[in-house]
mmCIF entry with sequence, helices, sheets and N, C-alpha, C, O atoms, coordinates in Angstrom:
data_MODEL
# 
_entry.id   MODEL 
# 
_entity.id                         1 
_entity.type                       polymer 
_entity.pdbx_number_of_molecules   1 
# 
_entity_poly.entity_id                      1 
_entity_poly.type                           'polypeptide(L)' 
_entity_poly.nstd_linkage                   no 
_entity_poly.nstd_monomer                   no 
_entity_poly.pdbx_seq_one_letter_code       
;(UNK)(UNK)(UNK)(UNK)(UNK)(UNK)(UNK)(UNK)(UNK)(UNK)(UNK)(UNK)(UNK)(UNK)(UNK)(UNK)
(UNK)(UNK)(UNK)(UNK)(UNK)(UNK)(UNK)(UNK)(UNK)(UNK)(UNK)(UNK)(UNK)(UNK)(UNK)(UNK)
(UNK)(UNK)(UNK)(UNK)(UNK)(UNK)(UNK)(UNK)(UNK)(UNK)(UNK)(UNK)(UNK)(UNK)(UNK)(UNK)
(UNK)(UNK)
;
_entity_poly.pdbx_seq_one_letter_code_can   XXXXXXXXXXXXXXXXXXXXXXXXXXXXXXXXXXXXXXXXXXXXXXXXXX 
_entity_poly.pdbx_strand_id                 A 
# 
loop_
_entity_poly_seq.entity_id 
_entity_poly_seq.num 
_entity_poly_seq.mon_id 
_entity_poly_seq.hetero 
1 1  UNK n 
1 2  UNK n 
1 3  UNK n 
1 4  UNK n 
1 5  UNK n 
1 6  UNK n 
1 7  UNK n 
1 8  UNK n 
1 9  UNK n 
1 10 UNK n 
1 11 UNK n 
1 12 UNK n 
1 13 UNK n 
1 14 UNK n 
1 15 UNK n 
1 16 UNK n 
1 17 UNK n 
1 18 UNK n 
1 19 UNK n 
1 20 UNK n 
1 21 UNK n 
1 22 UNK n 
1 23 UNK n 
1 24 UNK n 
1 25 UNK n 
1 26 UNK n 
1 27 UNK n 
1 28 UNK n 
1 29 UNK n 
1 30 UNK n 
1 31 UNK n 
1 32 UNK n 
1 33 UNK n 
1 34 UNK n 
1 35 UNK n 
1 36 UNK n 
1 37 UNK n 
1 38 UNK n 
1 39 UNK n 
1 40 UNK n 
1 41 UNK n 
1 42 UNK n 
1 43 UNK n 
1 44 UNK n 
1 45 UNK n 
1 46 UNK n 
1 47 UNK n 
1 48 UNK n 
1 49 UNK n 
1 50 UNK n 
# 
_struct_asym.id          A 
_struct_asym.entity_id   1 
# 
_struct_sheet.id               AA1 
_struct_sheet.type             ? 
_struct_sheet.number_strands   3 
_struct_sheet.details          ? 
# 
loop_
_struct_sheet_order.sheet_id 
_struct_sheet_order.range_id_1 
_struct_sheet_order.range_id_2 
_struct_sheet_order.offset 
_struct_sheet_order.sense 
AA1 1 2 ? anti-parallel 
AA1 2 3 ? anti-parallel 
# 
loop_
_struct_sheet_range.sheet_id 
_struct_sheet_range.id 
_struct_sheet_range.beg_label_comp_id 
_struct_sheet_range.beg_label_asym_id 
_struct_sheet_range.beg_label_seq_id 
_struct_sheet_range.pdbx_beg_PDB_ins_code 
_struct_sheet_range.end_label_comp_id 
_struct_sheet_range.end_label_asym_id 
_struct_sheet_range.end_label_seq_id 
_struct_sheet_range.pdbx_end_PDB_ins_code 
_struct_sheet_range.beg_auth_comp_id 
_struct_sheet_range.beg_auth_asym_id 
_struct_sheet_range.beg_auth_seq_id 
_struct_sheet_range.end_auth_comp_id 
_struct_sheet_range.end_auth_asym_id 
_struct_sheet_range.end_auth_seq_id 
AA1 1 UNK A 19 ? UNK A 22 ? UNK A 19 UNK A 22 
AA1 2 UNK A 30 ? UNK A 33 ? UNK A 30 UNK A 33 
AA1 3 UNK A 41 ? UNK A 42 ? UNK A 41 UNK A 42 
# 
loop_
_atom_site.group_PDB 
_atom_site.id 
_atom_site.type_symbol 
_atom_site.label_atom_id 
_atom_site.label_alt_id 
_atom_site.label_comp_id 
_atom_site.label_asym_id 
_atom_site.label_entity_id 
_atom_site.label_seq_id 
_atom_site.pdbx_PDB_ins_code 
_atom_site.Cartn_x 
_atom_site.Cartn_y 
_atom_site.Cartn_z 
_atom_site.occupancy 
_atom_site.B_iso_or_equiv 
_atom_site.pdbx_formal_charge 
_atom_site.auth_seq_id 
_atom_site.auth_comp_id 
_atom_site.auth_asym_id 
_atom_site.auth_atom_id 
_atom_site.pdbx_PDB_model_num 
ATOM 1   N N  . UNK A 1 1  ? 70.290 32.486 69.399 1.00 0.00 ? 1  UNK A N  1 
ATOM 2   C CA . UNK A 1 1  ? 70.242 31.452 68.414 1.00 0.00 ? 1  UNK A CA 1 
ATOM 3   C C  . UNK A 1 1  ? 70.205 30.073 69.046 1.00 0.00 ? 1  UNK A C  1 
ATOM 4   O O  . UNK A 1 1  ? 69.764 29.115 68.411 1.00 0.00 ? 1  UNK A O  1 
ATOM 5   N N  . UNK A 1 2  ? 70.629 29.964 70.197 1.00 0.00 ? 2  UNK A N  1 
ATOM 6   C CA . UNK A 1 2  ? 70.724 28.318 70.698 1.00 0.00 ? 2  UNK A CA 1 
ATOM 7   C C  . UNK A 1 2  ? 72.584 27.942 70.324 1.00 0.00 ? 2  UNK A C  1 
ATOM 8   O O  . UNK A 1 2  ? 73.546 28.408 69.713 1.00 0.00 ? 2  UNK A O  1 
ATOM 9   N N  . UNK A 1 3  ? 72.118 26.582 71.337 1.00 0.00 ? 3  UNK A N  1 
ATOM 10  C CA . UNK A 1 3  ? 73.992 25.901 71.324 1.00 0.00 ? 3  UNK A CA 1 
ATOM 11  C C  . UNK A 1 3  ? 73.231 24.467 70.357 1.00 0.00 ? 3  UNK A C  1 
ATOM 12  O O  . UNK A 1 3  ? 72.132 23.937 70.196 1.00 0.00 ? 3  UNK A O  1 
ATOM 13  N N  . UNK A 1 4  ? 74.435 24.348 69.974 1.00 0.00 ? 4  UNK A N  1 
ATOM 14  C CA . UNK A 1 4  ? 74.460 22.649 69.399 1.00 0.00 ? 4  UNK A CA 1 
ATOM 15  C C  . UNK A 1 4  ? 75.552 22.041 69.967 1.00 0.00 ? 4  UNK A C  1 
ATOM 16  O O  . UNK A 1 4  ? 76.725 22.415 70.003 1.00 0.00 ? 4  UNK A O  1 
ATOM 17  N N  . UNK A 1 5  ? 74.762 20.569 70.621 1.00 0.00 ? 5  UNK A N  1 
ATOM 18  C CA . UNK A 1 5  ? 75.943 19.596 71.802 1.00 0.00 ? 5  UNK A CA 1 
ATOM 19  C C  . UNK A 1 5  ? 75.521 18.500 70.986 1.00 0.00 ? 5  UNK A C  1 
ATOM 20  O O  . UNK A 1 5  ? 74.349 18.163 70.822 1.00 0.00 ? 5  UNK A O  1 
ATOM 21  N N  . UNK A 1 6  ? 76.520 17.962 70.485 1.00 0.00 ? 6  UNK A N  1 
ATOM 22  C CA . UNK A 1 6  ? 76.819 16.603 70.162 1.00 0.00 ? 6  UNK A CA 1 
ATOM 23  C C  . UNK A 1 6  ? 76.302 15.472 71.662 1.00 0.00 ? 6  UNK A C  1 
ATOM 24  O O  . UNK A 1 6  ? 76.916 15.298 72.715 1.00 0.00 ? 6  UNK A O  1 
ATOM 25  N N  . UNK A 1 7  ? 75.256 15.000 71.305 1.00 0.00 ? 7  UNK A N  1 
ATOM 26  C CA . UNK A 1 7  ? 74.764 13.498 72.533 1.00 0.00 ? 7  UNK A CA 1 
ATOM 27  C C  . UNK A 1 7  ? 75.502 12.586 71.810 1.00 0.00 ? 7  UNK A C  1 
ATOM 28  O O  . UNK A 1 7  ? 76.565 12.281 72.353 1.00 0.00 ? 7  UNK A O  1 
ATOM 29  N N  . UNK A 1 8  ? 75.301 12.127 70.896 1.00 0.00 ? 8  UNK A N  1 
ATOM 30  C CA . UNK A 1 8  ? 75.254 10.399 70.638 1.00 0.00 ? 8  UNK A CA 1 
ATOM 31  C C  . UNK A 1 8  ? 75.806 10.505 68.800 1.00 0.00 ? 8  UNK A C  1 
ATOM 32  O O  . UNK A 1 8  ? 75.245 10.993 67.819 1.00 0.00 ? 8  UNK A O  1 
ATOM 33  N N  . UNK A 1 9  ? 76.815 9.969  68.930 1.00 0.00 ? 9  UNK A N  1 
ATOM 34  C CA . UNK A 1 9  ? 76.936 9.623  67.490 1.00 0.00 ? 9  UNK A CA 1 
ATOM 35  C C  . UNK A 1 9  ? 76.763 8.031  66.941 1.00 0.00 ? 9  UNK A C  1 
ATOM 36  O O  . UNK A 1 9  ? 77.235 7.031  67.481 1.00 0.00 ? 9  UNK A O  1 
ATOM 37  N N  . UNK A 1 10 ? 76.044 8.084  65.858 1.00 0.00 ? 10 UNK A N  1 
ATOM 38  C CA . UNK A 1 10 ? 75.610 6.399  65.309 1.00 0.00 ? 10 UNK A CA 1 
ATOM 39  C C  . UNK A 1 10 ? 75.880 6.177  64.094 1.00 0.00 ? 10 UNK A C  1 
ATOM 40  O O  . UNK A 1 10 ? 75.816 7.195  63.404 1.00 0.00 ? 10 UNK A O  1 
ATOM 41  N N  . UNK A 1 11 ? 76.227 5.019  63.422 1.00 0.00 ? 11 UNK A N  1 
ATOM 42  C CA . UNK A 1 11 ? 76.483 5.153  61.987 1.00 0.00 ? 11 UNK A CA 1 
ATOM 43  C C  . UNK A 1 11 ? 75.112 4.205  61.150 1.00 0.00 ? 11 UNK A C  1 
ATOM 44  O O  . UNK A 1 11 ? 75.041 2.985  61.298 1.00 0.00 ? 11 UNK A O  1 
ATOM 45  N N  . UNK A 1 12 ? 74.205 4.900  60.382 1.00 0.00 ? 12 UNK A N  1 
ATOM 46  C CA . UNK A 1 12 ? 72.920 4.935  60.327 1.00 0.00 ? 12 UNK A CA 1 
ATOM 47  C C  . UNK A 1 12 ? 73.144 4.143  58.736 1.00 0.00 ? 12 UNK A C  1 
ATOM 48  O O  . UNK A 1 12 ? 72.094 4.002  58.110 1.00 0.00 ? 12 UNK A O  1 
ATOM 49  N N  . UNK A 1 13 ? 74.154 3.735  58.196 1.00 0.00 ? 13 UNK A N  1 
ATOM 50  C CA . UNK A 1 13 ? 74.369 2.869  57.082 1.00 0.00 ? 13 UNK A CA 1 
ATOM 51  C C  . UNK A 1 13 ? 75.250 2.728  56.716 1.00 0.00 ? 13 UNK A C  1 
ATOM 52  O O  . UNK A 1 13 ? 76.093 3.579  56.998 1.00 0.00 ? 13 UNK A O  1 
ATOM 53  N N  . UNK A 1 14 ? 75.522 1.950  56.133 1.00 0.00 ? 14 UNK A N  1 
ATOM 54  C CA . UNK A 1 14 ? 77.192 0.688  55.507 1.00 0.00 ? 14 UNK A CA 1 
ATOM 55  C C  . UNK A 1 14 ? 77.208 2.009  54.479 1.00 0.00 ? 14 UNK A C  1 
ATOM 56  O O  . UNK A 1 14 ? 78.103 2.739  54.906 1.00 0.00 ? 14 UNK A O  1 
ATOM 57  N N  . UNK A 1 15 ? 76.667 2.542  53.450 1.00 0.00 ? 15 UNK A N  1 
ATOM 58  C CA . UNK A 1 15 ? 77.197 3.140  52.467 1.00 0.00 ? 15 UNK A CA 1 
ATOM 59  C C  . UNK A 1 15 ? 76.798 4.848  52.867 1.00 0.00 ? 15 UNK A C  1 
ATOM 60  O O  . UNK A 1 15 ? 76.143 5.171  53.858 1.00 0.00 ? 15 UNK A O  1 
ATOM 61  N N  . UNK A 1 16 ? 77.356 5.798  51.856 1.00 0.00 ? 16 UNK A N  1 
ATOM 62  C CA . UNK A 1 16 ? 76.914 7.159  52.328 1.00 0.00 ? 16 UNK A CA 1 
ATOM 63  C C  . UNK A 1 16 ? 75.747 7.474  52.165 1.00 0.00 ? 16 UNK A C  1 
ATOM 64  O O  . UNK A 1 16 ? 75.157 6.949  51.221 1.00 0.00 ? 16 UNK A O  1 
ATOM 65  N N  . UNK A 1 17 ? 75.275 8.102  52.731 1.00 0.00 ? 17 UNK A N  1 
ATOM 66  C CA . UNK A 1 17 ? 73.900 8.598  52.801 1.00 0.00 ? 17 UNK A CA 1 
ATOM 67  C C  . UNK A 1 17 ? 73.334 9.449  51.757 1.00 0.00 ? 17 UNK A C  1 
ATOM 68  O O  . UNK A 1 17 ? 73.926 10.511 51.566 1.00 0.00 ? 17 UNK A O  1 
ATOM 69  N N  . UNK A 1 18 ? 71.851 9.084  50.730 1.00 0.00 ? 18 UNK A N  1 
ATOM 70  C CA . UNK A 1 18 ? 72.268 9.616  49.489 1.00 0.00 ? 18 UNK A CA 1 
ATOM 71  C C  . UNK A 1 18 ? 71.084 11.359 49.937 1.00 0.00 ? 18 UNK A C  1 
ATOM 72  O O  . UNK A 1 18 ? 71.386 12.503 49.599 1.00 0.00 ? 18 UNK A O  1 
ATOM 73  N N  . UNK A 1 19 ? 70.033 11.013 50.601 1.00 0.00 ? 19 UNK A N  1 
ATOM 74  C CA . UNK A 1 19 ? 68.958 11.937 51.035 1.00 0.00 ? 19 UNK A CA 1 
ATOM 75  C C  . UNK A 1 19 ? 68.601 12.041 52.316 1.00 0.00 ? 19 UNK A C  1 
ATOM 76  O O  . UNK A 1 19 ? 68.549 11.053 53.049 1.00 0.00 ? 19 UNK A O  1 
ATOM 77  N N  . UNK A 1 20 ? 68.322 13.245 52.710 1.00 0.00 ? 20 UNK A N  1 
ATOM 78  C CA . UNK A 1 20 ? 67.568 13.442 53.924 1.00 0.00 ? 20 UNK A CA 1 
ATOM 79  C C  . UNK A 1 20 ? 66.851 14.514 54.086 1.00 0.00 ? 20 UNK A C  1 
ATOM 80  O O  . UNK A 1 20 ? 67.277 15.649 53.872 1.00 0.00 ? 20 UNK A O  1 
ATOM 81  N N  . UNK A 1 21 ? 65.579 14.207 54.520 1.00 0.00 ? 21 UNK A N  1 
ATOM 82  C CA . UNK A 1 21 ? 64.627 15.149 54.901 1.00 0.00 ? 21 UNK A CA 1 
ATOM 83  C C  . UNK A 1 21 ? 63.715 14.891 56.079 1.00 0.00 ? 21 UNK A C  1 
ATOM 84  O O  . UNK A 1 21 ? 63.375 13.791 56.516 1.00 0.00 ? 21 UNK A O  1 
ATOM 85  N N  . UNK A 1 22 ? 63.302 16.356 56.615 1.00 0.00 ? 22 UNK A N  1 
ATOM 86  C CA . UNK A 1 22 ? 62.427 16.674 58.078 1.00 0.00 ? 22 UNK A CA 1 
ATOM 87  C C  . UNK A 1 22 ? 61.119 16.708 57.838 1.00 0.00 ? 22 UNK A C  1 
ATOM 88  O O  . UNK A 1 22 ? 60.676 17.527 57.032 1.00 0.00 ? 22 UNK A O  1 
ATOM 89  N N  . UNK A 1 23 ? 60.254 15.781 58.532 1.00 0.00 ? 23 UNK A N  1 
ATOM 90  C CA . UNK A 1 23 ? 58.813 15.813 58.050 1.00 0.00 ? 23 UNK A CA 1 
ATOM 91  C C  . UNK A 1 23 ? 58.031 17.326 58.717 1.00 0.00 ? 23 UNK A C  1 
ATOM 92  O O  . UNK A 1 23 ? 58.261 17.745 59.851 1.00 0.00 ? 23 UNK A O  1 
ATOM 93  N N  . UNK A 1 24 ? 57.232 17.885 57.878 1.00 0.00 ? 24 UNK A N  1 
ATOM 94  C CA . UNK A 1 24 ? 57.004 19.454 57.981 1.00 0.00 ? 24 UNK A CA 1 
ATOM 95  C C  . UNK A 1 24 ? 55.927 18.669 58.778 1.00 0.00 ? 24 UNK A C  1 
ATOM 96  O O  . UNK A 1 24 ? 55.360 19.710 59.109 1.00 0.00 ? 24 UNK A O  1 
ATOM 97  N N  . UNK A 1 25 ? 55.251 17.816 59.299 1.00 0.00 ? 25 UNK A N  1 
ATOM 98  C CA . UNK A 1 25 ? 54.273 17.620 60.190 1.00 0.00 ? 25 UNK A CA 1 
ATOM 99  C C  . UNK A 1 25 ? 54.218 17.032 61.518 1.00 0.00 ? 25 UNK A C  1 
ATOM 100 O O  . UNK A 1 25 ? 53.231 16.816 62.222 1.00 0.00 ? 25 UNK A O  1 
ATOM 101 N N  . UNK A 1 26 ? 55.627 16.780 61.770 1.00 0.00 ? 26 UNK A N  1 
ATOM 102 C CA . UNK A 1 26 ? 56.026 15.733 63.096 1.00 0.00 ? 26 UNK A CA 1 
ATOM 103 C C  . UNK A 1 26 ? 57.073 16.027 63.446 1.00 0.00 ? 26 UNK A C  1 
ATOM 104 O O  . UNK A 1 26 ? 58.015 15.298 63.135 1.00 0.00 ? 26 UNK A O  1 
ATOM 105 N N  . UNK A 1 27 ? 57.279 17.146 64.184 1.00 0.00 ? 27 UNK A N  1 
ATOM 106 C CA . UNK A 1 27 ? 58.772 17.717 64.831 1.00 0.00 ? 27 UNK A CA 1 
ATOM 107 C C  . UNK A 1 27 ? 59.046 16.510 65.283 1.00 0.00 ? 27 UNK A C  1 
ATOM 108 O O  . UNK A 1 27 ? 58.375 15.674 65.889 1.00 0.00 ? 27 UNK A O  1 
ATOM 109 N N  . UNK A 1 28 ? 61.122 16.570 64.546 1.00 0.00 ? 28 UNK A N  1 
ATOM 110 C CA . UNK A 1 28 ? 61.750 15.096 65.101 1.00 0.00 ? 28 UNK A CA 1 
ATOM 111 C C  . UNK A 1 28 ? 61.761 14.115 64.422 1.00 0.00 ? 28 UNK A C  1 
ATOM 112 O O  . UNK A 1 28 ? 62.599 13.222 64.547 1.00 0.00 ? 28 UNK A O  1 
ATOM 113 N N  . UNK A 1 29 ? 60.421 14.118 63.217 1.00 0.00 ? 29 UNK A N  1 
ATOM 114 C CA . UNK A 1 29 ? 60.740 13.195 62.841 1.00 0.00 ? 29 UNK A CA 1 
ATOM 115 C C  . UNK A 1 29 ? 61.735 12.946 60.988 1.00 0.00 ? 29 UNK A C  1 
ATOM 116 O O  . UNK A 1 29 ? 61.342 13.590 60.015 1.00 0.00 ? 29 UNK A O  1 
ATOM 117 N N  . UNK A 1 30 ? 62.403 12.401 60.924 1.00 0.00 ? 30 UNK A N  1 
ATOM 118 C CA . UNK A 1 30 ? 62.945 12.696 59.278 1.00 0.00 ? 30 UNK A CA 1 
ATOM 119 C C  . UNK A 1 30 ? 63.224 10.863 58.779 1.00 0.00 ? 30 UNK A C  1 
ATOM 120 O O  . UNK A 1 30 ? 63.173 9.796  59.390 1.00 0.00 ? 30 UNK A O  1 
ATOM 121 N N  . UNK A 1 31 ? 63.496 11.234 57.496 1.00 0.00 ? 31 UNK A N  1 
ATOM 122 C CA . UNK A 1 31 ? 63.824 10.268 56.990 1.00 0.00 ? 31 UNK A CA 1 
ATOM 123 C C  . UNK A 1 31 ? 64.826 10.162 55.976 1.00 0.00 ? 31 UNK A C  1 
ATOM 124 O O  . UNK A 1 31 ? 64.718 11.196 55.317 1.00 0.00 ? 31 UNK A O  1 
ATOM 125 N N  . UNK A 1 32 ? 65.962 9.295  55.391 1.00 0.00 ? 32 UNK A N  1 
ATOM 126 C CA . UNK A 1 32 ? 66.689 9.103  54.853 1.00 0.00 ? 32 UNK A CA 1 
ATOM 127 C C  . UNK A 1 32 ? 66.976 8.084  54.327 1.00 0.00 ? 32 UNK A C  1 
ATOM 128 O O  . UNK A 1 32 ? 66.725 7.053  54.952 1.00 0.00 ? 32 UNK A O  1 
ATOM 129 N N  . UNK A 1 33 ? 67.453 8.009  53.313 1.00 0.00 ? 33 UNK A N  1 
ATOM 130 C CA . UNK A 1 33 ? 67.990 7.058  52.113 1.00 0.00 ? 33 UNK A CA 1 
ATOM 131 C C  . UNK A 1 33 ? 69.429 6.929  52.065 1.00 0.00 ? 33 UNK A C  1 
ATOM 132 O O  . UNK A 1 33 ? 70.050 7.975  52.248 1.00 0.00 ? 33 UNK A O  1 
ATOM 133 N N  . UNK A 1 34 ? 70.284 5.573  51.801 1.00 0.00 ? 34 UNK A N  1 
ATOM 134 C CA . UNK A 1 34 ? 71.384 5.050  51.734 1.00 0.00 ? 34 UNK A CA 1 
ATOM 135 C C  . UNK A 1 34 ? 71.645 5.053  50.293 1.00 0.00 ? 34 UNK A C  1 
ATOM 136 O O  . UNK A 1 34 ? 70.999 5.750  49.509 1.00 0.00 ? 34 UNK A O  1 
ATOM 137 N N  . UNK A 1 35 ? 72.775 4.121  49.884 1.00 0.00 ? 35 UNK A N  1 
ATOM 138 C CA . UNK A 1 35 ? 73.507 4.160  48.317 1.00 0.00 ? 35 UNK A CA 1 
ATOM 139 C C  . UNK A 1 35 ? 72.893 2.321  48.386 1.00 0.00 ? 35 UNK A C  1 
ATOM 140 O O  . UNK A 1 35 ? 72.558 1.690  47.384 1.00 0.00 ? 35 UNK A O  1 
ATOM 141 N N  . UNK A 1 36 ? 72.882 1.839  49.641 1.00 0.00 ? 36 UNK A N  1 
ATOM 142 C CA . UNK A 1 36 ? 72.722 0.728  50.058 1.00 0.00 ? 36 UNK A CA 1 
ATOM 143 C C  . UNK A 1 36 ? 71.610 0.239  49.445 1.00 0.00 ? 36 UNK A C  1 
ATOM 144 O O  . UNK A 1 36 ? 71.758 -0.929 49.083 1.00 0.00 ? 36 UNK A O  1 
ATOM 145 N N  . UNK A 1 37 ? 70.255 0.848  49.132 1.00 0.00 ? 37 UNK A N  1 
ATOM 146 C CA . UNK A 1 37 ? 69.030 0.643  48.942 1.00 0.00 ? 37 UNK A CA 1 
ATOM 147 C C  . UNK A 1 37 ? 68.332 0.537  49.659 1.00 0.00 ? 37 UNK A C  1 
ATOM 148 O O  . UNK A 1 37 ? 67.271 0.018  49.313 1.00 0.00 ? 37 UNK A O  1 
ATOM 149 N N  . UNK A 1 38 ? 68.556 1.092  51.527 1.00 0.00 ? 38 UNK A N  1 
ATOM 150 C CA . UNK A 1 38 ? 67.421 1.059  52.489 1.00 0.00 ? 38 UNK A CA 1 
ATOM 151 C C  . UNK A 1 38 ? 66.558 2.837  52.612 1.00 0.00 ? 38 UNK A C  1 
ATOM 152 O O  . UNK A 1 38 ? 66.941 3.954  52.263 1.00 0.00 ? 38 UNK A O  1 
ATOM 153 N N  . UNK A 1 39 ? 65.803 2.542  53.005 1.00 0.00 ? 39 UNK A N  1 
ATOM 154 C CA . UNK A 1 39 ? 64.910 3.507  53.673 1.00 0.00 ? 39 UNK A CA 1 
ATOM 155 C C  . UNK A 1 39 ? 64.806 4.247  54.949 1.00 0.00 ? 39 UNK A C  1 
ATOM 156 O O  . UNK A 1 39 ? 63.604 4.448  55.123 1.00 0.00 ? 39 UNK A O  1 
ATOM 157 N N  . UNK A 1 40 ? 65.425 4.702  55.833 1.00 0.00 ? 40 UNK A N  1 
ATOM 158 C CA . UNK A 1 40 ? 65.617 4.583  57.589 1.00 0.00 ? 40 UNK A CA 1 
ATOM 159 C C  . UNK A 1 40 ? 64.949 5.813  58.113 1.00 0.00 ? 40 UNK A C  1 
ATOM 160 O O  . UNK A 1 40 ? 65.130 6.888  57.542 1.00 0.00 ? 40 UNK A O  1 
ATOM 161 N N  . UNK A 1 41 ? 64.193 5.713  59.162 1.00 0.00 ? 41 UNK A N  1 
ATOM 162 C CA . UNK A 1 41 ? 63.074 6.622  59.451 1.00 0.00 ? 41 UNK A CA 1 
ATOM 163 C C  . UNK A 1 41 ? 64.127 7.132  60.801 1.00 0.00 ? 41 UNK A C  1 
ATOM 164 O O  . UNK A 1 41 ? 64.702 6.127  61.220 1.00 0.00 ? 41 UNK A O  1 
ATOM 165 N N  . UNK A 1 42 ? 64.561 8.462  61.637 1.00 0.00 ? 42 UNK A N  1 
ATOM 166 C CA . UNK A 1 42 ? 64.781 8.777  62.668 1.00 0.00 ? 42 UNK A CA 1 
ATOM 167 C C  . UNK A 1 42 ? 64.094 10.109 63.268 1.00 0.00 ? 42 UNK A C  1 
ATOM 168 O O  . UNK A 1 42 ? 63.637 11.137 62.767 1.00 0.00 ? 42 UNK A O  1 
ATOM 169 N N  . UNK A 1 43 ? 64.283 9.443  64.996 1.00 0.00 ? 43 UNK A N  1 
ATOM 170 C CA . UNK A 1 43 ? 63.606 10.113 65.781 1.00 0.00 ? 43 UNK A CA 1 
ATOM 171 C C  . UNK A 1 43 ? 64.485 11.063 66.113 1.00 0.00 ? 43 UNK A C  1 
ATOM 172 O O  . UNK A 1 43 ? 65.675 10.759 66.029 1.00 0.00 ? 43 UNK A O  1 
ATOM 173 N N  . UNK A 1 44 ? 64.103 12.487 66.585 1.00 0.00 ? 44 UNK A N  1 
ATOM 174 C CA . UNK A 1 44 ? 65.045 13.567 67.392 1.00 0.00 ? 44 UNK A CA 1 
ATOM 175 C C  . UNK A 1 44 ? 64.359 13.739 68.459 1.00 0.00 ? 44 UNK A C  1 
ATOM 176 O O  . UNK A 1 44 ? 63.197 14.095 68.264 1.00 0.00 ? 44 UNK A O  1 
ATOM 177 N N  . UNK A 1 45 ? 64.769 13.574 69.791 1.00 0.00 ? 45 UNK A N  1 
ATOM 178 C CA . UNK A 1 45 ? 64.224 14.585 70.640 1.00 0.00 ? 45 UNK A CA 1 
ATOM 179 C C  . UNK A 1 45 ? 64.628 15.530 71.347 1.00 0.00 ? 45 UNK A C  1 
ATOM 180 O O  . UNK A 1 45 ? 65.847 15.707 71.357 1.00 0.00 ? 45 UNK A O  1 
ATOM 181 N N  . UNK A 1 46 ? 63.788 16.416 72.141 1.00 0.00 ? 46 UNK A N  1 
ATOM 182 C CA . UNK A 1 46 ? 63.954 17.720 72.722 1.00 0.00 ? 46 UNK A CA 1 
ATOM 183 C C  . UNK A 1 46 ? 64.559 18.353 72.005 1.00 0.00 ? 46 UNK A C  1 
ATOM 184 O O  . UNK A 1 46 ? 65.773 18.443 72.186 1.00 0.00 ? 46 UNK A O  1 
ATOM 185 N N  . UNK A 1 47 ? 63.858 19.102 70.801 1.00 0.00 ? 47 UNK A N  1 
ATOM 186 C CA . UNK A 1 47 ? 63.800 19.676 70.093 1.00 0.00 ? 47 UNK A CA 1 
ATOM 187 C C  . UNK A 1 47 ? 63.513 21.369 70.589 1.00 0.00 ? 47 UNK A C  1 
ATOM 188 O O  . UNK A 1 47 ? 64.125 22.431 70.471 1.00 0.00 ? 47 UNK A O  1 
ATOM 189 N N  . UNK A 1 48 ? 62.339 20.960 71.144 1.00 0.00 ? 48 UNK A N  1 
ATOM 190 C CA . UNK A 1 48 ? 61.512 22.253 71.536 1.00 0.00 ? 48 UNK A CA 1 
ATOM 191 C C  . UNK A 1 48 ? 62.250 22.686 73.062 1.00 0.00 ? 48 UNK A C  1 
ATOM 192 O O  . UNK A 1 48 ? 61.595 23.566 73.621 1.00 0.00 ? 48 UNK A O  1 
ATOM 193 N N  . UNK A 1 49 ? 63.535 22.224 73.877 1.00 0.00 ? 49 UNK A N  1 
ATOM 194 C CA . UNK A 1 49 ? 63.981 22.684 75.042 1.00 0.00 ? 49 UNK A CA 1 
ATOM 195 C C  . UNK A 1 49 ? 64.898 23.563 74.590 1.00 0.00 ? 49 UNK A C  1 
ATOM 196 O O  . UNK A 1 49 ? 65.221 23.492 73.404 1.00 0.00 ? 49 UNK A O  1 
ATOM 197 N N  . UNK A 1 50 ? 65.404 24.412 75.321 1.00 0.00 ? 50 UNK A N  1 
ATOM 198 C CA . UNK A 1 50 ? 66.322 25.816 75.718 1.00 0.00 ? 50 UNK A CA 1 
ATOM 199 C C  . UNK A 1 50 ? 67.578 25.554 76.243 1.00 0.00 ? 50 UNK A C  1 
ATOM 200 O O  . UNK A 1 50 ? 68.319 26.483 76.562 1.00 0.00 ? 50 UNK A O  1 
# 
């Protein structure tokens, strides 16, 4: 199945986070919505390593 390691933790908006989703066409890439009224696009990488 794979490990999950915590790298980097960030706090990605002042209010809770209301949505998030993974674009089915761009491994890595997703996007999410605040309570705040922003929009915030994030990158993942090495996705595809072992």
């Amino acid at each position: 199945m794979g490990q999950v390691e915590l790298l980097n933790n960030a706090t990605v908006a002042d209010q809770p986070v209301a949505s998030f989703d993974w674009s089915p066409d761009k491994q890595g890439l997703c996007a999410f919505t605040a309570f705040d009224q922003t929009v915030r696009v994030g990158i993942v990488t090495r996705l595809n390593q072992y």
